[in-house]
Biopython code that builds the backbone (N, CA, C, O; Angstrom):
import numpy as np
from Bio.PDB.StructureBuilder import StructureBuilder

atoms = [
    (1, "UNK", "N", (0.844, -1.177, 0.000)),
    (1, "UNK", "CA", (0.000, 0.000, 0.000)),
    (1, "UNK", "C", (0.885, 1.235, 0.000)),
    (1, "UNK", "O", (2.017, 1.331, 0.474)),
    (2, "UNK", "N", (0.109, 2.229, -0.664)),
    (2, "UNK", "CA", (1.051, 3.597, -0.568)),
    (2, "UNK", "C", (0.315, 4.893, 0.469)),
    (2, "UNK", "O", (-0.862, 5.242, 0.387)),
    (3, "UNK", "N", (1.052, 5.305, 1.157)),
    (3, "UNK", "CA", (0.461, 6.367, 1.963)),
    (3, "UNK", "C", (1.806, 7.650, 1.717)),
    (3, "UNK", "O", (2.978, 7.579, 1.347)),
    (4, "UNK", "N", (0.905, 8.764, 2.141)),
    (4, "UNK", "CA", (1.357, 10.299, 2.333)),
    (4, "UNK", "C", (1.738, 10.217, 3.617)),
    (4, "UNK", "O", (0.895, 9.738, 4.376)),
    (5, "UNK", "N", (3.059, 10.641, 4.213)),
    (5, "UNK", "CA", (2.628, 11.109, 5.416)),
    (5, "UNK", "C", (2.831, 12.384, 5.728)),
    (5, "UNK", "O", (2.917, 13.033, 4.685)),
    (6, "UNK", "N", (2.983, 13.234, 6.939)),
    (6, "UNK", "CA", (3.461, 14.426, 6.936)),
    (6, "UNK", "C", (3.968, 14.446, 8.008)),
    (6, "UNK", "O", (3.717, 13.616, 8.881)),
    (7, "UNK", "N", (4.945, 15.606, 8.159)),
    (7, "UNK", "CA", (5.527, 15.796, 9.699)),
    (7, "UNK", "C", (6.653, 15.428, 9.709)),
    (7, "UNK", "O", (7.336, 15.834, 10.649)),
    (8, "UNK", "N", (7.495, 14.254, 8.381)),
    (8, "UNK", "CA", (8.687, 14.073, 8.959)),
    (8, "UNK", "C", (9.555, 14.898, 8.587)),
    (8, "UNK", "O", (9.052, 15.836, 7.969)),
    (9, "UNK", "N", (11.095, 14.970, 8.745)),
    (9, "UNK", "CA", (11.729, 16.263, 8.598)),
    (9, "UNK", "C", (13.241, 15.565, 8.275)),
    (9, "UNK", "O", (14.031, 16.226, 7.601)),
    (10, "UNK", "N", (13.672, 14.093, 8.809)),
    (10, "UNK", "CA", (14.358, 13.833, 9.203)),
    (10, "UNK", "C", (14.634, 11.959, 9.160)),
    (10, "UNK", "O", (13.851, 11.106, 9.578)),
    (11, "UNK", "N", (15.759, 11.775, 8.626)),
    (11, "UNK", "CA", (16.267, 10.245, 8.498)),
    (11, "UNK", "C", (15.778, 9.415, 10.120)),
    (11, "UNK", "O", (15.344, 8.264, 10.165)),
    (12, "UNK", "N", (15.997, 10.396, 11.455)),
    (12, "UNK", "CA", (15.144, 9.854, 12.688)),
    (12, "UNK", "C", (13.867, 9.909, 12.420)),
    (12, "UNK", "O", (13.475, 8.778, 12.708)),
    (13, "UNK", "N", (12.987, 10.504, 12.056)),
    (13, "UNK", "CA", (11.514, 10.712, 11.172)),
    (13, "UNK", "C", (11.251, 9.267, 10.642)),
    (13, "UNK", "O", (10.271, 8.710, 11.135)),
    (14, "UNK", "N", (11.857, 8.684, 9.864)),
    (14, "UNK", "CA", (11.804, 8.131, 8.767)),
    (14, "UNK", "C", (12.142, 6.601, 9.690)),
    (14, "UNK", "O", (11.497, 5.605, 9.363)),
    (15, "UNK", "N", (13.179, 6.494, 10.840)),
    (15, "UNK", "CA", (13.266, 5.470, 11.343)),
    (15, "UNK", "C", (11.905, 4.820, 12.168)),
    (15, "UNK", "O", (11.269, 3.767, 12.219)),
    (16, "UNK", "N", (11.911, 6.448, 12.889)),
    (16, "UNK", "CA", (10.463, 6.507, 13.637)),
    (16, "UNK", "C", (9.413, 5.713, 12.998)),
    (16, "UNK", "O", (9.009, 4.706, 13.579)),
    (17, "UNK", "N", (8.836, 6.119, 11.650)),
    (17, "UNK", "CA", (7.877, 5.034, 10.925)),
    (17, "UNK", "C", (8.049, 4.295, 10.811)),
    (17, "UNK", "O", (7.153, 3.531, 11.170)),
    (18, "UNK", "N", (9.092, 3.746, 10.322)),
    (18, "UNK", "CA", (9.730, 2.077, 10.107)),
    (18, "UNK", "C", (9.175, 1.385, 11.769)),
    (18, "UNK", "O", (8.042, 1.005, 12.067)),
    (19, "UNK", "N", (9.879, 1.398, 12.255)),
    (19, "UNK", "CA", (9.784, 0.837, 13.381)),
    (19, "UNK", "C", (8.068, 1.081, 14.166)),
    (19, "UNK", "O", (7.765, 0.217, 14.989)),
    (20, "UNK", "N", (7.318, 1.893, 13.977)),
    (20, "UNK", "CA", (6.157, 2.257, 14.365)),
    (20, "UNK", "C", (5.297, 0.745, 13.181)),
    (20, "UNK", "O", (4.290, 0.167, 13.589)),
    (21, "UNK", "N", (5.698, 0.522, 12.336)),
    (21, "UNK", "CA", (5.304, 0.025, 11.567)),
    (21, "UNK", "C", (5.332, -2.000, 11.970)),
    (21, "UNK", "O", (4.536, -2.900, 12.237)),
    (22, "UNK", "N", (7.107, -1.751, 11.728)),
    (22, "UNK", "CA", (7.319, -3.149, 11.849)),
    (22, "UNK", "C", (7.051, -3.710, 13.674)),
    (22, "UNK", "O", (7.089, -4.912, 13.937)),
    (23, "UNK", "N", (6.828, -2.797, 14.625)),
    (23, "UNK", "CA", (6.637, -3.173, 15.649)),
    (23, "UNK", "C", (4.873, -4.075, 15.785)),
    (23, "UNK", "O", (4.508, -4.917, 16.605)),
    (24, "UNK", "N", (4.252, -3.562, 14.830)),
    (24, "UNK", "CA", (3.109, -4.465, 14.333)),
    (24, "UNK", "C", (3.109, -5.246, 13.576)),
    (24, "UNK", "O", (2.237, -6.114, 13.530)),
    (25, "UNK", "N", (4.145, -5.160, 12.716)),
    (25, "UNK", "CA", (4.454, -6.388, 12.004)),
    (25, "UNK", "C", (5.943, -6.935, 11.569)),
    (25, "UNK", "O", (6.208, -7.069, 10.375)),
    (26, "UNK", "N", (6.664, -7.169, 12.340)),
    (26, "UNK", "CA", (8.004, -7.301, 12.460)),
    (26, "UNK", "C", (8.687, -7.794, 10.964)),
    (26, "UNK", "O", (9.911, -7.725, 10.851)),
    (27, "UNK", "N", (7.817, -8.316, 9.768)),
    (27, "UNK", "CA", (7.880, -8.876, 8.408)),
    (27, "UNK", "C", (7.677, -7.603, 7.579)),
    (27, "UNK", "O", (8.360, -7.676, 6.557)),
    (28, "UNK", "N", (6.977, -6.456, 7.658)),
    (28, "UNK", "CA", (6.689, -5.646, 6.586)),
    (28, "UNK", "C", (7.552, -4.908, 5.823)),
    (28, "UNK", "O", (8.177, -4.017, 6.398)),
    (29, "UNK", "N", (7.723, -5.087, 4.646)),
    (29, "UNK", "CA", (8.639, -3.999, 4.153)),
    (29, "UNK", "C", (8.054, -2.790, 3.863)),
    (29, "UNK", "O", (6.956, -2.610, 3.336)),
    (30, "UNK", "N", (9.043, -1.774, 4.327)),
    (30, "UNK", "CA", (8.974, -0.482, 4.466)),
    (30, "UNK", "C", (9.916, 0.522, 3.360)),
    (30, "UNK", "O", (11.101, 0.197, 3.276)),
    (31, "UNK", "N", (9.479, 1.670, 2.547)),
    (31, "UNK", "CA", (10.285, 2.486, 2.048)),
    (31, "UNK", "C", (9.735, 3.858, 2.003)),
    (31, "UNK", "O", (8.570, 4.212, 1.817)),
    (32, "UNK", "N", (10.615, 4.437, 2.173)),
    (32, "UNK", "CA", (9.767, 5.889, 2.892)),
    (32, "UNK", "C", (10.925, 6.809, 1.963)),
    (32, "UNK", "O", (12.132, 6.654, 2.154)),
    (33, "UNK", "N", (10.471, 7.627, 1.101)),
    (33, "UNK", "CA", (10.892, 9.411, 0.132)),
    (33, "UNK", "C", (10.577, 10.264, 1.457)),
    (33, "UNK", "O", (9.422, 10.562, 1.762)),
    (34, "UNK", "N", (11.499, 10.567, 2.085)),
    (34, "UNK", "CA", (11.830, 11.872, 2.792)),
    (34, "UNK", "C", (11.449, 13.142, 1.953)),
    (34, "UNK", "O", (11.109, 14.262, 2.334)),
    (35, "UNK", "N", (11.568, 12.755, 1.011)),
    (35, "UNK", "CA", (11.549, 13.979, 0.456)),
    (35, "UNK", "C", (10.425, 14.790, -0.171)),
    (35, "UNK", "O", (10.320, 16.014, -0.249)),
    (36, "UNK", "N", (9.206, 13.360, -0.811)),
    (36, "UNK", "CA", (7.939, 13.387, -0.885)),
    (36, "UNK", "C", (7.010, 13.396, -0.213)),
    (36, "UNK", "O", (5.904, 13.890, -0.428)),
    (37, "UNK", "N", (7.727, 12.363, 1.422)),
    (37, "UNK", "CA", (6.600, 11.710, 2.445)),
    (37, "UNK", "C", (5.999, 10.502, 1.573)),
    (37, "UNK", "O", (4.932, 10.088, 2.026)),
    (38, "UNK", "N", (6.312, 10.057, 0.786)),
    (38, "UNK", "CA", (5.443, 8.831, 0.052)),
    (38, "UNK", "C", (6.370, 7.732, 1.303)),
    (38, "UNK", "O", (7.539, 7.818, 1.680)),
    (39, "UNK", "N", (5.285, 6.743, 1.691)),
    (39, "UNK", "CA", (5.744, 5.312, 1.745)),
    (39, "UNK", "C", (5.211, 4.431, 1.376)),
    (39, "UNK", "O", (4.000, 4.553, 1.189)),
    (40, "UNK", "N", (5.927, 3.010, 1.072)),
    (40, "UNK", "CA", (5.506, 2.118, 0.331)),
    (40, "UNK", "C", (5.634, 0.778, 1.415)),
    (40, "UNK", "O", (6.699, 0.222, 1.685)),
    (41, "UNK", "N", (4.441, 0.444, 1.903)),
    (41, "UNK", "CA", (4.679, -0.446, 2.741)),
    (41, "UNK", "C", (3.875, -1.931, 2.427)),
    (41, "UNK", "O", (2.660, -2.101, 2.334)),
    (42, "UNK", "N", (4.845, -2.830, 2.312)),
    (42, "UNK", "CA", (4.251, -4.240, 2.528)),
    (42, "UNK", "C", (4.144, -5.047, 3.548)),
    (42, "UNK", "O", (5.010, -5.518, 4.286)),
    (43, "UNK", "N", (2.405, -5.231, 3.517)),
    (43, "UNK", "CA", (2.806, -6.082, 4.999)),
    (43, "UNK", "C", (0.917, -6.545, 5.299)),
    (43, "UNK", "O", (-0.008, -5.824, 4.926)),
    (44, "UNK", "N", (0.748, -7.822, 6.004)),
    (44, "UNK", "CA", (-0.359, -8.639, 5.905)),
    (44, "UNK", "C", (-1.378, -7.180, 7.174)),
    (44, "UNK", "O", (-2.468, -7.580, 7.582)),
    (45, "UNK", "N", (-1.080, -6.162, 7.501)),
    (45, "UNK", "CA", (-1.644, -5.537, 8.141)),
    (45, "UNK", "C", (-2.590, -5.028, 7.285)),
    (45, "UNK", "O", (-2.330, -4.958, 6.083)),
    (46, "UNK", "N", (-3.767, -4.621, 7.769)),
    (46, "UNK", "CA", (-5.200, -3.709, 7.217)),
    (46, "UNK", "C", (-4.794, -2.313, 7.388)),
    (46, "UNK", "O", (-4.399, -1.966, 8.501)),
    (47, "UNK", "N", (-4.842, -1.418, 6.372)),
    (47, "UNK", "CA", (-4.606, -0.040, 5.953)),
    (47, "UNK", "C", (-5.298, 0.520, 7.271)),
    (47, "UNK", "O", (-4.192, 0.928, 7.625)),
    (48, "UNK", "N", (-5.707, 0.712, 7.788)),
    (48, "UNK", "CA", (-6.057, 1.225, 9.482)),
    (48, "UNK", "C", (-5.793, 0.966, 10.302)),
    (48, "UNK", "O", (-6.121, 1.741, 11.201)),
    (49, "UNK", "N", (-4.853, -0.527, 10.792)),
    (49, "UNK", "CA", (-3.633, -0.640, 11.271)),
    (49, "UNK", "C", (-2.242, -0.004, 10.564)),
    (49, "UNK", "O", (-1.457, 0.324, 11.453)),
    (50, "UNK", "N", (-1.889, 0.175, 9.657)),
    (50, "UNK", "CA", (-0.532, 1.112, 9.875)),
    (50, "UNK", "C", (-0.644, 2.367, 9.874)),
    (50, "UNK", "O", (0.225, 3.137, 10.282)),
    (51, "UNK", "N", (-2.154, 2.809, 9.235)),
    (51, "UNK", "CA", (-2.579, 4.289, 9.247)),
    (51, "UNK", "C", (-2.337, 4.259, 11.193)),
    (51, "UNK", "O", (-1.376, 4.747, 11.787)),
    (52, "UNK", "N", (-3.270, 3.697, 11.684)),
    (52, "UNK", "CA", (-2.800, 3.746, 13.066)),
    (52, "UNK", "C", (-1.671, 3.874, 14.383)),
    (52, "UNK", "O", (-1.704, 4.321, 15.529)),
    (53, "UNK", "N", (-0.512, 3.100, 13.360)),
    (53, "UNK", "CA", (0.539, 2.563, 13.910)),
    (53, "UNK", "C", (1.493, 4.259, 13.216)),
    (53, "UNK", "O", (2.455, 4.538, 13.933)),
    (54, "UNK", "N", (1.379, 4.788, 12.575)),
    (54, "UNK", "CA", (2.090, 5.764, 12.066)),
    (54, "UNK", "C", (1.460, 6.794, 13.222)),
    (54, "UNK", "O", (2.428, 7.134, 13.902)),
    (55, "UNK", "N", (0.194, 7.468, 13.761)),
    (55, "UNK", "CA", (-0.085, 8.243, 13.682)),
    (55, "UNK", "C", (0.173, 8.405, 15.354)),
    (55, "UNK", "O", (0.379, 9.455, 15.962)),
    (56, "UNK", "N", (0.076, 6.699, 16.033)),
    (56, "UNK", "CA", (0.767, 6.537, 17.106)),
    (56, "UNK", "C", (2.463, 7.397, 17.449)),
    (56, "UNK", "O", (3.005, 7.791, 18.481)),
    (57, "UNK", "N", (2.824, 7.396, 16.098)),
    (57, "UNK", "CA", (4.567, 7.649, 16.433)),
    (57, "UNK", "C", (4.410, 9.369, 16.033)),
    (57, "UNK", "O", (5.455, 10.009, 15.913)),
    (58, "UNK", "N", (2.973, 10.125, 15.821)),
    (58, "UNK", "CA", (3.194, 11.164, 15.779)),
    (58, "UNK", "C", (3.103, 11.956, 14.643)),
    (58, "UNK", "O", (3.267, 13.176, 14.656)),
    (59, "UNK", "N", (2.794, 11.158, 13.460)),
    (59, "UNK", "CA", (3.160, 11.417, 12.104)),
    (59, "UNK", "C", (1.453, 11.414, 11.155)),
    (59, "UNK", "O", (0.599, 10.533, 11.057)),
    (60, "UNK", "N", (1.507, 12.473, 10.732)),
    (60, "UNK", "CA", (-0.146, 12.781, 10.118)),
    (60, "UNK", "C", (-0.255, 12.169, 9.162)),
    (60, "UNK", "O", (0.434, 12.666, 8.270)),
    (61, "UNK", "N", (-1.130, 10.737, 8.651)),
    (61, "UNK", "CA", (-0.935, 9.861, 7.099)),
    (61, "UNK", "C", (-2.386, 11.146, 5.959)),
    (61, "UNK", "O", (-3.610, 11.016, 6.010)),
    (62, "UNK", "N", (-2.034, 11.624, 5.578)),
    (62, "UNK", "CA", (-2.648, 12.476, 4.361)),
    (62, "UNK", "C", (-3.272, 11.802, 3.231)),
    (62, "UNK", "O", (-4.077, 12.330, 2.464)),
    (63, "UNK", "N", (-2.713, 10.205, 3.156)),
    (63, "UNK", "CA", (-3.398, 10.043, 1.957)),
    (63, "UNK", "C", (-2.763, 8.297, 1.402)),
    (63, "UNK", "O", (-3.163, 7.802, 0.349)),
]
sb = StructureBuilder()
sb.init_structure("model")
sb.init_model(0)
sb.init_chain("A")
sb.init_seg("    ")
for serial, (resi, resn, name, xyz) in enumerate(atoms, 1):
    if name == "N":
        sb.init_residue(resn, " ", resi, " ")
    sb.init_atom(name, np.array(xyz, "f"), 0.0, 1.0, " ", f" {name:<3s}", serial, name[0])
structure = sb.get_structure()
């Protein structure tokens, strides 16, 4: 799935999601454009679990 996010600023930003992510699913692959906010995440989770799991670590998903 692809999501927007907003708010990050920063390669710690960017770890922050990863890990907000894989802490729900320790298998998902993750790739995150700092520079767009696009991430591209694979993983057996429902799009309102990682929308969730992102927004937990602080980070606004836009889209």
């Amino acid at each position: 799935m692809t999501l927007m996010i907003e708010g990050m600023d920063c390669q710690g930003c960017v770890r922050s999601v990863e890990n907000a992510i894989r802490k729900q699913d320790p298998k998902a692959e993750v790739a995150i454009d700092l520079a767009t906010g696009r991430a591209d995440v694979g993983t057996t989770l429902a799009r309102d679990g990682v929308v969730a799991a992102i927004e937990g670590a602080g980070f606004d998903v836009t889209g």
